[in-house]
C-alpha positions as a Markdown table, in Angstrom:
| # | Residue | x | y | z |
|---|---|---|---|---|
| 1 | Unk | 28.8 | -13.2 | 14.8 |
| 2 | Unk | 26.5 | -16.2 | 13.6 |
| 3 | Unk | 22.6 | -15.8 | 13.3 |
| 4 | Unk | 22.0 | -17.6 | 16.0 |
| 5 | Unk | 24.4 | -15.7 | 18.6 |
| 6 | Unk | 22.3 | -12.3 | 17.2 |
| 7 | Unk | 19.2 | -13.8 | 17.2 |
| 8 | Unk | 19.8 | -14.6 | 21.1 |
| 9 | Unk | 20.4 | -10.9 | 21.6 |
| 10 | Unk | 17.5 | -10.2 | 20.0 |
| 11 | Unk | 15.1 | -12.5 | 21.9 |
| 12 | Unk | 16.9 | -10.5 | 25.0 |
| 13 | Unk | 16.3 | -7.0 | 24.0 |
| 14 | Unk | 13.7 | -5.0 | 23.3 |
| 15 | Unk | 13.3 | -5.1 | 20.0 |
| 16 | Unk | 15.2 | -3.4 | 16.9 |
| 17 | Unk | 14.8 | 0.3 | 15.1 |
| 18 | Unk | 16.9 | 1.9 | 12.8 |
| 19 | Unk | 16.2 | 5.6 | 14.1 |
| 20 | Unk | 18.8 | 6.3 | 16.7 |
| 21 | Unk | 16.6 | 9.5 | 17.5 |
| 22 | Unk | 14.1 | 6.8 | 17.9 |
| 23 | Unk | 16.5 | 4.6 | 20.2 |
| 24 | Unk | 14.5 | 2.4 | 23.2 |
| 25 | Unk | 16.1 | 1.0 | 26.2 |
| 26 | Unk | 17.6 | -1.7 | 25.4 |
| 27 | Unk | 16.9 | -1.7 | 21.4 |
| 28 | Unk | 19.1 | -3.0 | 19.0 |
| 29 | Unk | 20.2 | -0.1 | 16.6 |
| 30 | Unk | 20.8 | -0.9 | 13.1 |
| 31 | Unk | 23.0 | 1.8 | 11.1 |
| 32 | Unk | 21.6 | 1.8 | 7.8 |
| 33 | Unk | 23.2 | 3.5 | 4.8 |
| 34 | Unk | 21.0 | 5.9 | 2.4 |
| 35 | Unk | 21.5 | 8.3 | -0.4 |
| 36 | Unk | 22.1 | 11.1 | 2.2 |
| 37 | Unk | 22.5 | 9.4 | 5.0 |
| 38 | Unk | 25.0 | 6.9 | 7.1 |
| 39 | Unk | 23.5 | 5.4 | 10.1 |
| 40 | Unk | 27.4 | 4.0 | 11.0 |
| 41 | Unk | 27.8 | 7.6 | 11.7 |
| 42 | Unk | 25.1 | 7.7 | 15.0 |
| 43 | Unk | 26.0 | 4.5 | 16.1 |
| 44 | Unk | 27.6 | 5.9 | 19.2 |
| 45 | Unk | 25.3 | 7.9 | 20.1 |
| 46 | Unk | 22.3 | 5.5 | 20.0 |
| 47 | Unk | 24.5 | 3.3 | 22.9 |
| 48 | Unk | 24.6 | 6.6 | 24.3 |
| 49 | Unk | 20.8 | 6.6 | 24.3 |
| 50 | Unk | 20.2 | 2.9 | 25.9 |
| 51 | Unk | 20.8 | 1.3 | 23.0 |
| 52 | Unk | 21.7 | -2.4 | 23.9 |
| 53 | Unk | 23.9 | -3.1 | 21.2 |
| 54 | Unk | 24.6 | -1.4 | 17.1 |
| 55 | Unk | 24.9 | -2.9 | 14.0 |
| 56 | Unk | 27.5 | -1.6 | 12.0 |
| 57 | Unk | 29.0 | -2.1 | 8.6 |
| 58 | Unk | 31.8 | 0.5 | 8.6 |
| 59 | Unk | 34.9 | -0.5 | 10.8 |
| 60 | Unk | 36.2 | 3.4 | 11.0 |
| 61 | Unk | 32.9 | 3.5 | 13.5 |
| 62 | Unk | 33.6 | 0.3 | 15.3 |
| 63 | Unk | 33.9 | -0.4 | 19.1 |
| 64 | Unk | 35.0 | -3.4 | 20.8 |
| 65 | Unk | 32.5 | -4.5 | 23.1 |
| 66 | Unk | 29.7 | -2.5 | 22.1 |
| 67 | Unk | 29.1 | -2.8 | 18.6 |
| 68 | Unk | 28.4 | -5.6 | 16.1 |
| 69 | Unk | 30.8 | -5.1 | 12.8 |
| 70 | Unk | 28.8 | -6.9 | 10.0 |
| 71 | Unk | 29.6 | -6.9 | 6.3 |
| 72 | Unk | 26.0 | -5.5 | 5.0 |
| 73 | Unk | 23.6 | -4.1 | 7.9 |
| 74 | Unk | 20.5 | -4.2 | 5.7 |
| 75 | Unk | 21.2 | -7.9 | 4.7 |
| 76 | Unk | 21.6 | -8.7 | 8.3 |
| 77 | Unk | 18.7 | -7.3 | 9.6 |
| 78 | Unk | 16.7 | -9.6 | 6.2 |
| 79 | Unk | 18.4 | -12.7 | 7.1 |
| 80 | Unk | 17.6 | -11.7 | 11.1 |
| 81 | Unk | 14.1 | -11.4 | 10.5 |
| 82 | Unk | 13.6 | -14.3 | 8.1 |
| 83 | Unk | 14.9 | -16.3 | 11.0 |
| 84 | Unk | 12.6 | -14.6 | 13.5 |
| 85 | Unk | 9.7 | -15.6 | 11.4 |
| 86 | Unk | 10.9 | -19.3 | 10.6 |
| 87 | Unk | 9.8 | -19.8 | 14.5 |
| 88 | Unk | 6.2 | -19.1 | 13.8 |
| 89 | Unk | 4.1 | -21.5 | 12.3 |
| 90 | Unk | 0.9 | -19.5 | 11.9 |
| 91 | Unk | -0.2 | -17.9 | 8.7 |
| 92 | Unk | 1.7 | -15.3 | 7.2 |
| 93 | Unk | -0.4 | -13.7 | 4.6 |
| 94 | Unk | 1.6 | -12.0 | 1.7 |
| 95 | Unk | -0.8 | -8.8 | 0.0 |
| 96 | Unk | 1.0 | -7.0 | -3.0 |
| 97 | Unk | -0.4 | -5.1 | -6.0 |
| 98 | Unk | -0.2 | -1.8 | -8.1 |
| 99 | Unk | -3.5 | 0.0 | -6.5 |
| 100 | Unk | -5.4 | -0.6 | -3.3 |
| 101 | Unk | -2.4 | -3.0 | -1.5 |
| 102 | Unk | -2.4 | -0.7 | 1.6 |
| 103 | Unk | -6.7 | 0.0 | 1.9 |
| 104 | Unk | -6.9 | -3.8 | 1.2 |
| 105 | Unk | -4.1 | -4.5 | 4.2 |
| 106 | Unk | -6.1 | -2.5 | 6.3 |
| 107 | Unk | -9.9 | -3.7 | 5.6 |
| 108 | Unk | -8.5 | -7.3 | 5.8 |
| 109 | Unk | -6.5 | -6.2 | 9.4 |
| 110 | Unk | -9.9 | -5.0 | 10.1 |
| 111 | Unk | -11.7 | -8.2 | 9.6 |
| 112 | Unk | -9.5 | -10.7 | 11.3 |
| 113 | Unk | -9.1 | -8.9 | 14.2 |
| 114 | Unk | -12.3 | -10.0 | 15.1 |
| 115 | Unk | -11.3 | -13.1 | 16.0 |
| 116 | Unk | -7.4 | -13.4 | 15.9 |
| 117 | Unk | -4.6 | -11.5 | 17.9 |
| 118 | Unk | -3.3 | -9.9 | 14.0 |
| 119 | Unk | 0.2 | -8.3 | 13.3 |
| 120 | Unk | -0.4 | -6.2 | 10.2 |
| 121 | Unk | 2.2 | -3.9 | 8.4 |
| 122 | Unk | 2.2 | -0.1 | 9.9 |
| 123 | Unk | 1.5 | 2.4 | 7.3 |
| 124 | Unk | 2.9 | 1.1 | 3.5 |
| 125 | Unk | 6.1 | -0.1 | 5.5 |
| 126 | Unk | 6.2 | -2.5 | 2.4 |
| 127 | Unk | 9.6 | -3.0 | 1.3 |
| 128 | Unk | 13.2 | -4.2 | 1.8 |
| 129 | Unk | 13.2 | -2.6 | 5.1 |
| 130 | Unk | 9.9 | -2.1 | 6.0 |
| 131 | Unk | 8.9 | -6.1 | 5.5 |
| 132 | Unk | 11.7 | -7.5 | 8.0 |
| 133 | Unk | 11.0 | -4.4 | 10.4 |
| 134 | Unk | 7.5 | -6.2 | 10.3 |
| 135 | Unk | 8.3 | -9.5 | 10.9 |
| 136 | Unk | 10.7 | -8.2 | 14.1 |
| 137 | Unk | 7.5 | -7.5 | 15.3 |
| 138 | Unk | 6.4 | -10.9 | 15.4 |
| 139 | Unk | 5.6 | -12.2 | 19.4 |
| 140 | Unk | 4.1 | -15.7 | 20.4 |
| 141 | Unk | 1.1 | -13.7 | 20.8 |
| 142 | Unk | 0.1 | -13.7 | 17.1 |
| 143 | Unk | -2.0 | -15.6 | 15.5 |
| 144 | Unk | -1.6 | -14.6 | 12.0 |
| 145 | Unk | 0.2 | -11.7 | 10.5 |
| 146 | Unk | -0.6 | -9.7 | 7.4 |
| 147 | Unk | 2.7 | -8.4 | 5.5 |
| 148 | Unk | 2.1 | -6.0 | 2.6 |
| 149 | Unk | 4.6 | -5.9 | -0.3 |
| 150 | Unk | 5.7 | -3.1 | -2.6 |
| 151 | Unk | 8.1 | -3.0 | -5.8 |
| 152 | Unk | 9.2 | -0.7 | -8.7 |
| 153 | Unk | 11.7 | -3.0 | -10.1 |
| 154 | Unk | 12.0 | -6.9 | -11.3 |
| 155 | Unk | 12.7 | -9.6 | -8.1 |
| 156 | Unk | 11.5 | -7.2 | -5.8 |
| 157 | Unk | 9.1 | -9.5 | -5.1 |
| 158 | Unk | 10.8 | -12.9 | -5.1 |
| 159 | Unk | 13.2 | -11.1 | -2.5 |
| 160 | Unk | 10.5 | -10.1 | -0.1 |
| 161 | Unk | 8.9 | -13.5 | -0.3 |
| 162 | Unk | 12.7 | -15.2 | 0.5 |
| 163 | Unk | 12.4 | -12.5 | 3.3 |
| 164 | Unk | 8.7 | -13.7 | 4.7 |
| 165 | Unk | 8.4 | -16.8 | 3.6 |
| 166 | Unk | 4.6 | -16.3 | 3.2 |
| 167 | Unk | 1.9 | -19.3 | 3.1 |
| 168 | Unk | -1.3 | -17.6 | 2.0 |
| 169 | Unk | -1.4 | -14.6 | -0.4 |
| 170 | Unk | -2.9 | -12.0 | -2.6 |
| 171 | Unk | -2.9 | -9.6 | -5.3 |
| 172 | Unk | -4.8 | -6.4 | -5.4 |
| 173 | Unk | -4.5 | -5.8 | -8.9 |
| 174 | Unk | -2.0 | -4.6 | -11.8 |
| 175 | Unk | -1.8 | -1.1 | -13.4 |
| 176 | Unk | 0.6 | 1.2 | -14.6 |
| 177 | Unk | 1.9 | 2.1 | -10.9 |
| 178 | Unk | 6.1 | 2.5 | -11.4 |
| 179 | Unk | 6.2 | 1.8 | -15.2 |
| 180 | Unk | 8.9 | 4.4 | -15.6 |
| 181 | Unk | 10.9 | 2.2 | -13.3 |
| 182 | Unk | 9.9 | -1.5 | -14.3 |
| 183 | Unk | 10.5 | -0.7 | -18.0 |
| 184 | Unk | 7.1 | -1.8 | -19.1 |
| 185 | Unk | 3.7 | -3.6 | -17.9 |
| 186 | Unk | 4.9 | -6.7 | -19.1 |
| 187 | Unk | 7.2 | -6.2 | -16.6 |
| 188 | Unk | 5.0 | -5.2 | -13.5 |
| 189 | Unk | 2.7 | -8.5 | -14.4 |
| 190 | Unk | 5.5 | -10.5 | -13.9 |
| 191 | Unk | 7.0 | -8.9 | -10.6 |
| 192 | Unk | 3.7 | -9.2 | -9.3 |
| 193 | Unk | 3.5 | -12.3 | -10.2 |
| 194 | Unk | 6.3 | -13.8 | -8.6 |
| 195 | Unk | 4.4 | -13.8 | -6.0 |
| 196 | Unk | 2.1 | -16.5 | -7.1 |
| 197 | Unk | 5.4 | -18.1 | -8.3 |
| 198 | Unk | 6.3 | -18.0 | -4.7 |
| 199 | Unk | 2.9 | -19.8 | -3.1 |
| 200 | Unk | 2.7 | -22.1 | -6.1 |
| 201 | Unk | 6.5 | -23.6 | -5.4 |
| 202 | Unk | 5.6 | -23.8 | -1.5 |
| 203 | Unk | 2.2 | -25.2 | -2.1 |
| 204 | Unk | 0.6 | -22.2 | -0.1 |
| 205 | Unk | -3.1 | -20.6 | -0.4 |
| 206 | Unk | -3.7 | -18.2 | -3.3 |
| 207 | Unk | -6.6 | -15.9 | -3.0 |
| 208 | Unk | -7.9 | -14.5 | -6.6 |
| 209 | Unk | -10.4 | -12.0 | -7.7 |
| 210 | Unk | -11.7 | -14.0 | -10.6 |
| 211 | Unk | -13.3 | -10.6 | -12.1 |
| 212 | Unk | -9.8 | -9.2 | -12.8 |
| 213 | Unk | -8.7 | -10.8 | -15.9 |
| 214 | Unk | -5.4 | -9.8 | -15.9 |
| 215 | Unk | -5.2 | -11.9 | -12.5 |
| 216 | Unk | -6.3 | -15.0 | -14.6 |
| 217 | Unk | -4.1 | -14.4 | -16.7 |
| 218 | Unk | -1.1 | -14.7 | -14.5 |
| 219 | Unk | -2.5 | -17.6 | -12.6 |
| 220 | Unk | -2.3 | -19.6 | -15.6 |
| 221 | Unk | 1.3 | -18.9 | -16.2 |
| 222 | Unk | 2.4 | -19.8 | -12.7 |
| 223 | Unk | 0.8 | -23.0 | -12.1 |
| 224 | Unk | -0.6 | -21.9 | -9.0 |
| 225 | Unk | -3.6 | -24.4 | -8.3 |
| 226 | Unk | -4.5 | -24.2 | -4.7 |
| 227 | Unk | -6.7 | -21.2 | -5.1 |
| 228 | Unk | -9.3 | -19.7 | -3.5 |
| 229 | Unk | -11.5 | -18.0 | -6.1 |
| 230 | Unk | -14.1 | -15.1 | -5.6 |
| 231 | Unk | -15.8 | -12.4 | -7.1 |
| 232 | Unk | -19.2 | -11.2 | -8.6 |
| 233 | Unk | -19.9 | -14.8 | -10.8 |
| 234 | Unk | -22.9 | -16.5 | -8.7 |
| 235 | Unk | -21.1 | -20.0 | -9.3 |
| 236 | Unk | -18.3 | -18.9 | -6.8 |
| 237 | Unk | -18.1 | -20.2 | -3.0 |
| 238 | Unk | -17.5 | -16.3 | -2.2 |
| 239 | Unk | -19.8 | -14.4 | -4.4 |
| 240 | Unk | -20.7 | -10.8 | -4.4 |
| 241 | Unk | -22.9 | -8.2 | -5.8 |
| 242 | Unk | -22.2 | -4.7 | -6.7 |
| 243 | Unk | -24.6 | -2.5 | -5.2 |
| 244 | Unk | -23.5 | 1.0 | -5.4 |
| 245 | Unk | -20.8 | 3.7 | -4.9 |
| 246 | Unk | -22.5 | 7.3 | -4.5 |
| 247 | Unk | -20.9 | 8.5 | -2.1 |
| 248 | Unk | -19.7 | 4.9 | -0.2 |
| 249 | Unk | -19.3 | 1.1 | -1.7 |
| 250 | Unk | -22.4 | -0.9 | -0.5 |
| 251 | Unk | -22.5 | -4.6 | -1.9 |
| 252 | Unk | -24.0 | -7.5 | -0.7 |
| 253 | Unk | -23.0 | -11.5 | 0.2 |
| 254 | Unk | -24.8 | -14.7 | 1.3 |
| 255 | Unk | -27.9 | -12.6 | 1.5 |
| 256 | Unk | -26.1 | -9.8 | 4.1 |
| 257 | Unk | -25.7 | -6.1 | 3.3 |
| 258 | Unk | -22.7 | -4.0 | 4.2 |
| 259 | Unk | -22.6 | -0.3 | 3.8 |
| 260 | Unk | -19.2 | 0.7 | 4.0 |
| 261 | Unk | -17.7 | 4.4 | 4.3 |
| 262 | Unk | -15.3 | 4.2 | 1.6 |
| 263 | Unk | -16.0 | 6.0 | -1.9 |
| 264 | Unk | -15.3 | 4.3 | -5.2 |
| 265 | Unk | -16.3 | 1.2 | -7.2 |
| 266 | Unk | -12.4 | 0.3 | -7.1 |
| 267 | Unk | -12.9 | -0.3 | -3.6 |
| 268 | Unk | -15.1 | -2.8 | -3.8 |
| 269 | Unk | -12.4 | -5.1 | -5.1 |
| 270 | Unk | -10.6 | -4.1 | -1.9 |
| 271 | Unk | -13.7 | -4.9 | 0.2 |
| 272 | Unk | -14.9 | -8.2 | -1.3 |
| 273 | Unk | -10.8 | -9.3 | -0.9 |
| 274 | Unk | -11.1 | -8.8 | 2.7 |
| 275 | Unk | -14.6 | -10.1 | 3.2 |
| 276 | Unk | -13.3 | -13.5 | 1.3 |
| 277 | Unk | -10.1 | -13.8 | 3.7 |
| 278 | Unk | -12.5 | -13.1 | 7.0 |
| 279 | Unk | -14.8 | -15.8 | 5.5 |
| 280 | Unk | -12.3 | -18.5 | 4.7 |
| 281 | Unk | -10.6 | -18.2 | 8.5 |
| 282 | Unk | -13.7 | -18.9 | 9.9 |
| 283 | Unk | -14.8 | -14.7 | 11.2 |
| 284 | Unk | -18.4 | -14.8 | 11.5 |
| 285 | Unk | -20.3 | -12.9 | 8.8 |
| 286 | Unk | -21.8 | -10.4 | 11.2 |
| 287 | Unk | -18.2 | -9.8 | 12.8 |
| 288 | Unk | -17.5 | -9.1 | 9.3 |
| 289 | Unk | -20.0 | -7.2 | 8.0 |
| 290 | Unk | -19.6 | -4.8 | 11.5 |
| 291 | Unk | -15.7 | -4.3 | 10.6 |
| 292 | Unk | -15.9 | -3.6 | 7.3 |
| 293 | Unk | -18.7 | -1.3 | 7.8 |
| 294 | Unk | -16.8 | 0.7 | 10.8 |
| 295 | Unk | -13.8 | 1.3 | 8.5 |
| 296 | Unk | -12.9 | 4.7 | 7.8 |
| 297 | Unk | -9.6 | 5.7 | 5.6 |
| 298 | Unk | -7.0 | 7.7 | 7.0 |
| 299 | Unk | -3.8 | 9.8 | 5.7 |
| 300 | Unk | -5.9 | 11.2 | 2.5 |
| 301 | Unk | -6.7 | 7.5 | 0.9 |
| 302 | Unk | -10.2 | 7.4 | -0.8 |
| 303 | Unk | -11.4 | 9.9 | 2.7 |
| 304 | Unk | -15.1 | 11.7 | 1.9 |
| 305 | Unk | -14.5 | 15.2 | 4.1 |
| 306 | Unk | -17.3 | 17.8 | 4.5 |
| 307 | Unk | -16.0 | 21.1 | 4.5 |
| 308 | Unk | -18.2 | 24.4 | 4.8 |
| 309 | Unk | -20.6 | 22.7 | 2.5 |
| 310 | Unk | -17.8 | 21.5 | 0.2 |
| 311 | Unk | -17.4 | 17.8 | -0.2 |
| 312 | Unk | -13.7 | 16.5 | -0.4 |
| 313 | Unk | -12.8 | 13.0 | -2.2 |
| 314 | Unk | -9.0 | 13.4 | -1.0 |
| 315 | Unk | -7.1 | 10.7 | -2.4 |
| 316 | Unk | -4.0 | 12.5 | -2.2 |
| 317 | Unk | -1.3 | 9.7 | -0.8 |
| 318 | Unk | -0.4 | 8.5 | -4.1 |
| 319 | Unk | -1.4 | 8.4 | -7.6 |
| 320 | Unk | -0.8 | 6.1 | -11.4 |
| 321 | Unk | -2.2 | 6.1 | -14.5 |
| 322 | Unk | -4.4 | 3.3 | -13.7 |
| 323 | Unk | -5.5 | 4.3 | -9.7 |
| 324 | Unk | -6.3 | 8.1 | -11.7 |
| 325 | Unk | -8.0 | 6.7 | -14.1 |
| 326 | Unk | -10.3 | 4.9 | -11.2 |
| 327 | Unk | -10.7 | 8.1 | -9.5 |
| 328 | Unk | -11.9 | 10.6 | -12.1 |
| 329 | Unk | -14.2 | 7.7 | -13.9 |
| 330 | Unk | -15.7 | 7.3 | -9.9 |
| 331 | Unk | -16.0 | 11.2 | -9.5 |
| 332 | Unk | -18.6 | 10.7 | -13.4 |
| 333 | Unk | -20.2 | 8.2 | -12.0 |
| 334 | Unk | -21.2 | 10.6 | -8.6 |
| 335 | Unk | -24.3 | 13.0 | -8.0 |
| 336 | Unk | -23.5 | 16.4 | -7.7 |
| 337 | Unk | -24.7 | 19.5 | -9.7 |
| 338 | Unk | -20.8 | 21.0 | -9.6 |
| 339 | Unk | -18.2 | 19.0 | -9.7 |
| 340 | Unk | -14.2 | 19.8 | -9.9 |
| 341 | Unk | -10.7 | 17.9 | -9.7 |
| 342 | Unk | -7.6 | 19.0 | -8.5 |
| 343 | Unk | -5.0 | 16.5 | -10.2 |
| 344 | Unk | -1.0 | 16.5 | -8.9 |
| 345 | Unk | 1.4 | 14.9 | -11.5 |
| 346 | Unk | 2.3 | 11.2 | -11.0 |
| 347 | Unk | 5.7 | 10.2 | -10.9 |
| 348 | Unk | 8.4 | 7.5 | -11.5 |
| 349 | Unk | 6.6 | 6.5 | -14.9 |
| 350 | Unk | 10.0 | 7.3 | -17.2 |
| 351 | Unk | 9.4 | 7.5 | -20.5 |
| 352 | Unk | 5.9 | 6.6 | -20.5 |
| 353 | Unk | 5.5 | 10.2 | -18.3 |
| 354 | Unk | 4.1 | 12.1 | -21.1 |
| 355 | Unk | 1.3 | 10.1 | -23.0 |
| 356 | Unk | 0.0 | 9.0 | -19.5 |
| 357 | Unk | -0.4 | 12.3 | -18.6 |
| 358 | Unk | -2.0 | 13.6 | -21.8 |
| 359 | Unk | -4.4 | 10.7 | -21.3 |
| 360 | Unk | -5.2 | 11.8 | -17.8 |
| 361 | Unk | -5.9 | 15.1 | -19.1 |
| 362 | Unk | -8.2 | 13.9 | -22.0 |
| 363 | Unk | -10.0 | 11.7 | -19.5 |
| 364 | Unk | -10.6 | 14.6 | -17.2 |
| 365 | Unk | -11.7 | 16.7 | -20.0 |
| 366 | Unk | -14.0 | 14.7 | -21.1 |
| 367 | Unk | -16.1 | 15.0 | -17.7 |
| 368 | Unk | -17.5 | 18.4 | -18.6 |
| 369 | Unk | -16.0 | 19.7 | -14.8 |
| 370 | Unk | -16.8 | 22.9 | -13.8 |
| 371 | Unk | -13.1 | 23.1 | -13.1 |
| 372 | Unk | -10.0 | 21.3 | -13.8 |
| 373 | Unk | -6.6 | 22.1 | -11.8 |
| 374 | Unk | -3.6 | 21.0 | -13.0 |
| 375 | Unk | -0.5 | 20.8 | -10.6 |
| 376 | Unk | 3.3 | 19.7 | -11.0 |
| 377 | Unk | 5.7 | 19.8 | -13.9 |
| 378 | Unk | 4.7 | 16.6 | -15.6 |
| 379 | Unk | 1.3 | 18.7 | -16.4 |
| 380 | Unk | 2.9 | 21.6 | -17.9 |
| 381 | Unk | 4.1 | 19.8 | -21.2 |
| 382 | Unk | 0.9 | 18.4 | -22.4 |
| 383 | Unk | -2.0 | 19.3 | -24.3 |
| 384 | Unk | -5.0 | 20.9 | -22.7 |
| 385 | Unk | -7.9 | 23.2 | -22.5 |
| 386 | Unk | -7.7 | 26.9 | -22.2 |
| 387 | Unk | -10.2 | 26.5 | -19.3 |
| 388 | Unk | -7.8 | 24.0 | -17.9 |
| 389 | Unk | -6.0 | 25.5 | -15.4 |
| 390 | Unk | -2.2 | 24.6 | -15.1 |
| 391 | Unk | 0.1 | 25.3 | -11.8 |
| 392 | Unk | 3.4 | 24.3 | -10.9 |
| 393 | Unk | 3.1 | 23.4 | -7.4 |
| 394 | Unk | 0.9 | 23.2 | -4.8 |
| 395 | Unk | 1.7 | 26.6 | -3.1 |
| 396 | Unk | 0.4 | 28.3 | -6.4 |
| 397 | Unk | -2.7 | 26.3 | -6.6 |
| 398 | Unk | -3.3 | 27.5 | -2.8 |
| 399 | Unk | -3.7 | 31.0 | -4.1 |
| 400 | Unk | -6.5 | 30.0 | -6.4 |
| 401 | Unk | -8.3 | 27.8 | -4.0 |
| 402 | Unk | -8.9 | 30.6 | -1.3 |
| 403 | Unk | -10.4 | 33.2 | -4.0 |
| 404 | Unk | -12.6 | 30.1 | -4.7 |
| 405 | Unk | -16.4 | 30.0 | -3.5 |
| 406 | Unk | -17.0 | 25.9 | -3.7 |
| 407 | Unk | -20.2 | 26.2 | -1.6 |
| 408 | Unk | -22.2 | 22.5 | -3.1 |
| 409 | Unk | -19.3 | 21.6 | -4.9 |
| 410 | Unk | -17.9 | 17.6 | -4.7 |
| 411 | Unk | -14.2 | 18.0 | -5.6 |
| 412 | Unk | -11.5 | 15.2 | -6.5 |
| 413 | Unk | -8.2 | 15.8 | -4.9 |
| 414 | Unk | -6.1 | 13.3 | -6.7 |
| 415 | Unk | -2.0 | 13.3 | -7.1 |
| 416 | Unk | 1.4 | 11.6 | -6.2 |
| 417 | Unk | 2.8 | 12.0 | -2.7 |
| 418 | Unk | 5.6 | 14.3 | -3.6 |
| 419 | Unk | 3.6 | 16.6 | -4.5 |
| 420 | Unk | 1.6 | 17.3 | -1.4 |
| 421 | Unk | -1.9 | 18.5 | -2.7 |
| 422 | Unk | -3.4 | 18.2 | 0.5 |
| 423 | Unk | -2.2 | 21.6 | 1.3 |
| 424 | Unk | -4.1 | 23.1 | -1.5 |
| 425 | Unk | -7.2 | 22.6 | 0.6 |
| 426 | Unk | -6.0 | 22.9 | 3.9 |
């Protein structure tokens, strides 16, 4: 079956999913393949369930009539959605970057919503599936859609650009996020930056923070030159000032103040991106200032919770070197008579595992906490205090926590997904 017999049963159905628990009337069920999975396997059942039609890629599973033999699922539903999206002409805006890609997605979703009928990626649906599930979602409705962009390895990038075919873009910023996996940073600036290659070769918009350096950097490299430059210099078209961060980012623009509810200098990066990309399509400033002042985080990213006179920073969804070392230099920066930090091990950083959790744990020491919990594996094997206190998993450090009186306390809950620290303070 050609692309454009399946992309005329996709324009008939409703839509695509690749859950066939999930299945809708009249879906298109794609039968992905996973490490411990085979969706070929429920292809009968989601027709079963209403399913109009499945994609398959494993013959043994194949019926005549009803589904679709292919010779790579995943690569049909990429080339099915890059042709889904070659019908829009509207702005496709491309956000990638080691820390803040998802808050940023969302405080830019924010903004433009304001004024434009936005389709932004769910969640951190942000790679080789998530991106063309996305752009499935694509109906004559929107007017611009925001499509966020994750990688741990080289071309990642590239392949989700050949996937979106983005015209405007941005990068968050570049850390240490994946190292284990890319091999080195060298290596993360320049999957990032293919990207920039990306706009650069189809002349679209670049959006930089001209504060980062590292950004500059990579500009220079990729001979990006319609840009759209902002940040804290007062020479810029979109300039800002830094106001403060205890407890939420307030900064200033063109005279206007915004008080956000989101801890953290870092985020102010995230909130001046988002403020430039409302201004340059046009959203009023006080449209603008009201959204990104409204904006509360969700699913344990940057959250401020008051608990029976404890105060939470729960950044629990994900942690790296660089987004760590954000966190415990914002938690110095705060007013509070006790402090603490509970810190869960960070993953997928290979060989580099071990010094860039000794440095975590020199950092953190250095802050003088009234406590410091370590938790995960990673943590065991380096250096620390004897008041440090070490546990393998979240489930022990649960135990601690509830013989704990933290009545004043402002704590920094702060680790990779995995390892669920969340429950600790449930």
């Amino acid at each position: 079956m050609g692309i454009e017999e399946l992309y005329q049963l996709f324009l008939e159905s409703n839509g695509v999913t690749i859950d066939s628990r999930k299945i809708g009337e009249n879906q298109i069920y794609f039968a992905l393949k996973g490490e411990h999975f085979d969706g070929n396997q429920f292809a009968q059942e989601s027709l079963k369930l209403g399913a109009k039609t499945a994609l398959i890629d494993d013959s043994k599973y194949h019926i005549a009539g009803e589904t679709i033999l292919v010779e790579n699922v995943i690569n049909t539903l990429q080339a099915l959605a890059n042709h889904h999206r070659k019908q829009f002409q509207i702005p496709i805006i491309a956000i990638t970057g080691s820390n803040g890609k998802t808050t940023t997605k969302e405080l830019i979703h924010q903004v433009l919503k304001e004024k434009y009928n936005v389709l932004a990626t769910i969640g951190n649906f942000n790679n080789h599936i998530g991106v063309p599930l996305t752009l499935l979602r694509l109906s004559k409705e929107h007017e611009i859609a925001i499509i966020e962009m994750g990688a741990n390895h080289v071309r990642e990038i590239e392949i989700l650009c050949k996937i979106a075919e983005p015209n405007y873009g941005v990068i968050t910023s570049i850390g240490k996020a994946h190292i284990g996996e890319f091999g080195s940073f060298e290596a993360i600036k320049n999957t990032k930056a293919e990207l920039y290659q990306w706009l650069s070769n189809q002349q679209g918009v670049t959006f930089i923070n001209e504060d980062i350096a590292v950004l500059k950097e990579m500009i220079g490299k990729t001979g990006v030159n319609n840009l759209v430059v902002y940040g804290t210099e007062p020479n810029l078209k979109y300039t800002y000032q830094y106001l403060t961060s205890d407890p939420f980012v307030k900064f200033s623009f063109e005279g206007n103040l915004v008080q956000t509810q989101l801890p953290g200098e870092y985020n102010f990066n995230n909130f001046i991106t988002a403020c430039t990309i409302g201004q340059y399509f046009e959203v009023p400033s006080d449209k603008i200032i009201s959204a990104l002042s409204s904006y509360q985080s969700h699913n344990n990213r940057s959250q401020i919770i008051h608990k029976d006179g404890l105060t939470l920073i729960m950044d629990a969804y994900n942690a790296n070197p660089s987004s760590m070392e954000s966190a415990l230099t914002n938690l110095k920066n705060m007013v509070s008579l006790k402090k603490g930090a509970i810190l869960g091990h960070m993953l997928e950083l290979g060989e580099y595992s071990a010094q860039e959790h000794q440095n975590i744990v020199h950092l953190a020491e250095s802050l003088h906490l009234d406590f410091l919990i370590l938790v995960g594996d990673e943590f065991e094997k380096v250096q620390k205090s004897t008041k440090t206190l070490w546990f393998k998993n979240a489930q022990d450090a649960t135990q601690w926590w509830k013989q704990q009186d933290l009545m004043h306390y402002l704590v920094l809950v702060k680790g990779s997904r995995g390892i669920q620290l969340e429950k600790v303070v449930e």
